[in-house]
C-alpha positions in Angstrom: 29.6 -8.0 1.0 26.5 -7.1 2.8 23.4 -6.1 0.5 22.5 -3.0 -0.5 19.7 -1.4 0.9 17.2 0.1 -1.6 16.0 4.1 -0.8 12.7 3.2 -1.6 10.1 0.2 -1.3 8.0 -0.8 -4.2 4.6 -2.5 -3.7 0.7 -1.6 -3.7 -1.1 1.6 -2.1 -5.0 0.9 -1.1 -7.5 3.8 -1.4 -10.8 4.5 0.0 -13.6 7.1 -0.9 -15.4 7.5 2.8 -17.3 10.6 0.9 -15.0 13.6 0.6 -12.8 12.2 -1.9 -9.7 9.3 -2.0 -7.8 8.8 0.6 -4.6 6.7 1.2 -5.3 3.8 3.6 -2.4 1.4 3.5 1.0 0.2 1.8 1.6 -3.6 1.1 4.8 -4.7 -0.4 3.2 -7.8 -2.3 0.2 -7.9 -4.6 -1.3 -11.1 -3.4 -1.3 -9.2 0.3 -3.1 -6.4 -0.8 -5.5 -8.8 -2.8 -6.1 -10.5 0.5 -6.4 -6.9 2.1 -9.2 -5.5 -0.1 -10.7 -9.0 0.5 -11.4 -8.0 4.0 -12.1 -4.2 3.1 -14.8 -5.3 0.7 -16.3 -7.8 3.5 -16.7 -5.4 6.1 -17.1 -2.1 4.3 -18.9 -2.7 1.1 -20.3 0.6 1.5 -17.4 2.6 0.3 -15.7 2.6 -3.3 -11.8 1.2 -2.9 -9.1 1.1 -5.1 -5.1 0.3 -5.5 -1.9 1.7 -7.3 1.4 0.6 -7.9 3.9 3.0 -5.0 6.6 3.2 -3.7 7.4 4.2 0.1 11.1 5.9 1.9 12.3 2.4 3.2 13.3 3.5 7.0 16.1 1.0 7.0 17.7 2.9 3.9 21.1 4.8 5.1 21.7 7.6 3.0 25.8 8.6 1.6 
């Protein structure tokens, strides 16, 4: 029996202020990766406030009934 694709993706959502308020930036699956990814925002942007949320994202391999 082949596994059942999930309609959604749960991971991490990264936000940025640039100035005129938050703004969605990227989706990681894994909370070590998006760890790793505000490691690299906070190196070369340190300028600009930066957050992260629990999410969840449409998976595009979902097939729908």
């Amino acid at each position: 029996m082949a596994k059942k694709e999930n309609k959604w993706i749960y991971g991490w959502k990264l936000y940025i202020d640039y100035g005129q308020g938050w703004e969605y930036e990227l989706f990681e699956e894994s909370l070590r990766e998006m760890k790793q990814r505000l490691k690299e925002y906070r190196e070369n942007a340190p300028m600009y406030p930066r957050k992260f949320n629990a999410g969840k994202e449409l998976n595009p391999n979902y097939k729908g009934k």
